[in-house]
N, CA, C and O of each residue as an XYZ file, in Angstrom:
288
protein
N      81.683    114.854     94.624
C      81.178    113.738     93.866
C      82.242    112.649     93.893
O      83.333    112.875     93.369
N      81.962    111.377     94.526
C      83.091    110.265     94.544
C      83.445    110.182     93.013
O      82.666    110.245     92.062
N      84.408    110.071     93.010
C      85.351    109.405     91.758
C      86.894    109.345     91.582
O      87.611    110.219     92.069
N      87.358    108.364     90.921
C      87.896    108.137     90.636
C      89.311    107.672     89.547
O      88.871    106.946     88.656
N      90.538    107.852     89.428
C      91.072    107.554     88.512
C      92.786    106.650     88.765
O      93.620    106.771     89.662
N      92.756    105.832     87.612
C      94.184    104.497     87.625
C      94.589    104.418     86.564
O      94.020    104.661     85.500
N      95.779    104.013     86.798
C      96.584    103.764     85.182
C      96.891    102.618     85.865
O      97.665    102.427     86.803
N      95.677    101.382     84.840
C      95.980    100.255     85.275
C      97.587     99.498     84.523
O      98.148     98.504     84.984
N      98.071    100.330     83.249
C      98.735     99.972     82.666
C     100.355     99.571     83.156
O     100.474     99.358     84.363
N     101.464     99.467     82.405
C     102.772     99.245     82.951
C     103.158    100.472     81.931
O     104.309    100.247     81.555
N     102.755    101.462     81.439
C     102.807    102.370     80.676
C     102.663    103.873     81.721
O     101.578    104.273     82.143
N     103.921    104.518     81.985
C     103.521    105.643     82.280
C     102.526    107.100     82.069
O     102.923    107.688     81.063
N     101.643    107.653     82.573
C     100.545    107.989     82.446
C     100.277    110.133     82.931
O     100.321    110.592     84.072
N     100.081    110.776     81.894
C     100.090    111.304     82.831
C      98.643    112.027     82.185
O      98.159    111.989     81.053
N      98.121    112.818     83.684
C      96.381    113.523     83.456
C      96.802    115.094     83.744
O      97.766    115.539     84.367
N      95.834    115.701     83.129
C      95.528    116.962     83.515
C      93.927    117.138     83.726
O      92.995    116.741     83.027
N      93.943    117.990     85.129
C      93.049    117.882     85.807
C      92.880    118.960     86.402
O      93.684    119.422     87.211
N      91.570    119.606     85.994
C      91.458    121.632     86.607
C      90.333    121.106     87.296
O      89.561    120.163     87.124
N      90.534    122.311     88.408
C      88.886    122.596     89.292
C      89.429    123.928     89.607
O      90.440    124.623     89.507
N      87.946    123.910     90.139
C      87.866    125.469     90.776
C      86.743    125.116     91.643
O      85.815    124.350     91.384
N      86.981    125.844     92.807
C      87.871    127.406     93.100
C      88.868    126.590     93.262
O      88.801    125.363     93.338
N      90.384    127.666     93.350
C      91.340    127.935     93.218
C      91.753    126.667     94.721
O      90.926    126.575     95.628
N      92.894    125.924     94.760
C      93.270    125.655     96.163
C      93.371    124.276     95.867
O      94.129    123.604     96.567
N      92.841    123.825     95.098
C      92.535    122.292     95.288
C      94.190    121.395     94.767
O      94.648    120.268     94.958
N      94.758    122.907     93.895
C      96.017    122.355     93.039
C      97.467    122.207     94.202
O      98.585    121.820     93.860
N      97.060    122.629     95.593
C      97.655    122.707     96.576
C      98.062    121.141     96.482
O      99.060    120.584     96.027
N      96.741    120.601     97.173
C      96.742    118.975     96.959
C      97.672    118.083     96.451
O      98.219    117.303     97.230
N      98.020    118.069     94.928
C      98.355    117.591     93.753
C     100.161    117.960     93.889
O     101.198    117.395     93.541
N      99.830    119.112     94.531
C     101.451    119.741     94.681
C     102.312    118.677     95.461
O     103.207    117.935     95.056
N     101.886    118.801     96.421
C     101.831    118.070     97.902
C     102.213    116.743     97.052
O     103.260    116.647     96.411
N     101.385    115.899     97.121
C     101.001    114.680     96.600
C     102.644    114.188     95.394
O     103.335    113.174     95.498
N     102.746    114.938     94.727
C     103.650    115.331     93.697
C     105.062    115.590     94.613
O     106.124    115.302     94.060
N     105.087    115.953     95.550
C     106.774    116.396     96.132
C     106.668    114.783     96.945
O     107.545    113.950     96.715
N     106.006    114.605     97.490
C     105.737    112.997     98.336
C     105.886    112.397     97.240
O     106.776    113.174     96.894
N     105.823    111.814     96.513
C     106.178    110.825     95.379
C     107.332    111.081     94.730
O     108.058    110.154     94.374
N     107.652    112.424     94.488
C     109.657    112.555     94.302
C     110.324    111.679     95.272
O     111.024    110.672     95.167
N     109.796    112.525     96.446
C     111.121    112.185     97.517
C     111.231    110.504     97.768
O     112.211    109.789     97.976
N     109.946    110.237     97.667
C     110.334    108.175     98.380
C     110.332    107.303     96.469
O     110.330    106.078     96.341
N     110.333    108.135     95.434
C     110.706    107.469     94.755
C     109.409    106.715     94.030
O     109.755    105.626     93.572
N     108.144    106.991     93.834
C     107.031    106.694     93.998
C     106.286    106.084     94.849
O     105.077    105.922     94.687
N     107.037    105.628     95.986
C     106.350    104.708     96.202
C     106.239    105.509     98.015
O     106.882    105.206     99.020
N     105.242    106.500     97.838
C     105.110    107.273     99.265
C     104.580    106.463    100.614
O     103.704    105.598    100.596
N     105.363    106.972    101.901
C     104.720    105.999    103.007
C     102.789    106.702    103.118
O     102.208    107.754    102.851
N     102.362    105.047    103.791
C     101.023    105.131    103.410
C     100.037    106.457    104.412
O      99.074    107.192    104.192
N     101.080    106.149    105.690
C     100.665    107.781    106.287
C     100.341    108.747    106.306
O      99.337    109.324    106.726
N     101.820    109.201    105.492
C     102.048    110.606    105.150
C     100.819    110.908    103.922
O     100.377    112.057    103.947
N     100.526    110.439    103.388
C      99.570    110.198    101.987
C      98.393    109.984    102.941
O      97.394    110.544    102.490
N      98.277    109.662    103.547
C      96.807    109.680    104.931
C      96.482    111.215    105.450
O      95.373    111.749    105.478
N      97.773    111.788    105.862
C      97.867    112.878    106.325
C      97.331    113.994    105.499
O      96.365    114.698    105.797
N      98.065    114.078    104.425
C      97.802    115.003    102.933
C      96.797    114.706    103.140
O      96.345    115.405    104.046
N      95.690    113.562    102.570
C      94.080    113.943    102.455
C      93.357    114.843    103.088
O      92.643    115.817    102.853
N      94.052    113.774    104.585
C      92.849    114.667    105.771
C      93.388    116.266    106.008
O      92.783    117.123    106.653
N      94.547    116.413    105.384
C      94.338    118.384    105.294
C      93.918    119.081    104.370
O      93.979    120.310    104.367
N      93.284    118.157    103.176
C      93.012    118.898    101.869
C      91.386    118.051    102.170
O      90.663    118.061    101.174
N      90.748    117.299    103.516
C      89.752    117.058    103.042
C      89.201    116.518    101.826
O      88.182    116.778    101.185
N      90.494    115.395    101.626
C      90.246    114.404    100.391
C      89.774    112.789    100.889
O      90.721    112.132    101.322
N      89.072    112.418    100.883
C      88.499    111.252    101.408
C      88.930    109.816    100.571
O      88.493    109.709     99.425
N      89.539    109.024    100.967
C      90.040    107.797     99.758
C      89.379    107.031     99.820
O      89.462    106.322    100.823
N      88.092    106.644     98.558
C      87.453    105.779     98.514
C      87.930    104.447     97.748
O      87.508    103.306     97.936
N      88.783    104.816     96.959
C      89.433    103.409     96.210
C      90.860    103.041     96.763
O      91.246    103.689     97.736
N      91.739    102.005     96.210
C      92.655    101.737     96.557
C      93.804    102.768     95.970
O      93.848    103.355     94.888
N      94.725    102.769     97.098
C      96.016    103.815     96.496
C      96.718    102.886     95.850
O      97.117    103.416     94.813
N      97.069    101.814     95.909
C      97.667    100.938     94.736
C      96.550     99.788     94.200
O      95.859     99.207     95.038
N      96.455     99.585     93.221
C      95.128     98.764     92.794
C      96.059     97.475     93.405
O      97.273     97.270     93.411
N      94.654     96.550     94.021
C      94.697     95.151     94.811
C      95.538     95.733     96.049
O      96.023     94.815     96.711
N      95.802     96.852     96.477
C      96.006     96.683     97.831
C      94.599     97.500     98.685
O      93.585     98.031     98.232
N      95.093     97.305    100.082
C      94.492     98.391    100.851
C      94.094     99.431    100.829
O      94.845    100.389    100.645
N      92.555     99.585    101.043
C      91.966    101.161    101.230
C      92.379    101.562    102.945
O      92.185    100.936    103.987
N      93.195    103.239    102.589
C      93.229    103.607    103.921
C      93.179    104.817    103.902
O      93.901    105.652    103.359
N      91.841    104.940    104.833
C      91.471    106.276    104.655
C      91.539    107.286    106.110
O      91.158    106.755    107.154
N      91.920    108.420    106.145
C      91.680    109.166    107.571
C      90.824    109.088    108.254
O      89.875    109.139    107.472
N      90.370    108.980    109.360
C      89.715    109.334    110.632
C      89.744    110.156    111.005
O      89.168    110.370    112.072
């Protein structure tokens, strides 16, 4: 089901977010060590890459007012 979520704020934010089945928290992991290492601000690639192995499709923007970029 498309959807979506932003913290349009200047206020740090944080969600908790379950699914099942089991696997999906792989994702989030991932996603989570890529945003340590560059400091938040992950290259737009590597964050391309992650989707298309977790079969996450990006329908909105990864930074609001920029670019949608999604895998092929």
């Amino acid at each position: 089901i498309p959807h979506a979520f932003a913290n349009l704020s200047s206020t740090p934010a944080r969600m908790f977010f379950q699914a099942a089945p089991a696997g999906h928290e792989d994702y989030f992991e991932e996603l989570a060590a890529l945003l340590r290492e560059s400091n938040g601000k992950p290259d737009t690639r590597a964050v391309t890459e992650l989707r298309f192995r977790h079969d996450i499709h990006q329908l909105t923007r990864l930074v609001p007012g920029g670019p949608v970029k999604e895998a092929k």
